[in-house]
C-alpha positions as CSV (number, residue, x, y, z in Angstrom):
1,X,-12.4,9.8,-7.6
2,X,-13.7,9.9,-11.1
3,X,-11.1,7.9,-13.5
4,X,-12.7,7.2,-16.6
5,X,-13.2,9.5,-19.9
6,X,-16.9,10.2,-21.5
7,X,-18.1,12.5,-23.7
8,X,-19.1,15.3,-21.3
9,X,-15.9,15.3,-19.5
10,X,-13.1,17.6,-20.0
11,X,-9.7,16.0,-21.1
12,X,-6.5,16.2,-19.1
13,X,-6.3,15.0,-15.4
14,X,-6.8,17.3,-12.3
15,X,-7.3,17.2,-8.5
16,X,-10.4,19.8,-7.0
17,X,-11.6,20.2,-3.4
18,X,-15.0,20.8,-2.0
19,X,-13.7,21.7,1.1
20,X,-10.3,22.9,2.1
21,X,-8.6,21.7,5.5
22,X,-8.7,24.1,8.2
23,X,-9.2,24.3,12.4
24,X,-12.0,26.0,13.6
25,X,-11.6,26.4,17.3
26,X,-9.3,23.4,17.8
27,X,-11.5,21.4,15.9
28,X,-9.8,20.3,12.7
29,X,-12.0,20.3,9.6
30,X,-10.3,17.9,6.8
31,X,-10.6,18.4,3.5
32,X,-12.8,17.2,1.0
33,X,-10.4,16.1,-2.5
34,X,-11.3,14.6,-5.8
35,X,-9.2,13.3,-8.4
36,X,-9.7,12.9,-12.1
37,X,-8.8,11.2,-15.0
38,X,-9.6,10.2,-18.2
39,X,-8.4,6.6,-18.4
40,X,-10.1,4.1,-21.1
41,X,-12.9,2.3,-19.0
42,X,-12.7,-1.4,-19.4
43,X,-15.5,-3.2,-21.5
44,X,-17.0,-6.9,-21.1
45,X,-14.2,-8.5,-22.4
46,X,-11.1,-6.2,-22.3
47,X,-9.5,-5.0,-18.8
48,X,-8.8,-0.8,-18.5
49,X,-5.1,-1.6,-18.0
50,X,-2.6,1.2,-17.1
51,X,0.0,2.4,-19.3
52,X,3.2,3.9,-17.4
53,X,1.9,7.4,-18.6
54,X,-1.7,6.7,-16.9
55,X,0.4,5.8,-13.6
56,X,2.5,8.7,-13.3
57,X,-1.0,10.9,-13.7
58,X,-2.5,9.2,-11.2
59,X,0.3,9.4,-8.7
60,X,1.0,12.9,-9.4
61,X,-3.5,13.7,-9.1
62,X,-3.1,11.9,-5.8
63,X,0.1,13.7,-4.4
64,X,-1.9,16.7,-4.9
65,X,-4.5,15.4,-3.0
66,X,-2.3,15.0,-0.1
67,X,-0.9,18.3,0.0
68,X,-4.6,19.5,0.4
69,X,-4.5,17.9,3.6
70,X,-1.1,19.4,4.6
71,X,-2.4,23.2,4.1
């Protein structure tokens, strides 16, 4: 999980693998996700606080993420 924005990061939220889910020989191999954001990271004296939009990303990133280990 990477969630918060910095200069080197692309904008836009997205959900990768490094390994997809598979069985090899009965053995199952799960999958390796990540999920990013871009949400403001909090500083010393002010929370990183969610807006509704920021939610909805995050739940829609993460069902992604579950239907990598569905496949």
């Amino acid at each position: 999980m990477d969630f918060y924005a910095r200069t080197s990061k692309s904008q836009g939220a997205w959900t990768g693998s490094y390994r997809d889910h598979k069985w090899i020989n009965g053995k199952e191999i799960r999958p390796i996700v990540t999920i990013v954001c871009n949400f403001t990271r909090p500083s010393e004296d002010t929370p990183s606080l969610l807006s509704l939009d920021d939610v909805k990303t995050l739940f829609h990133e993460f069902g992604h993420g579950l239907q990598d280990f569905s496949q």
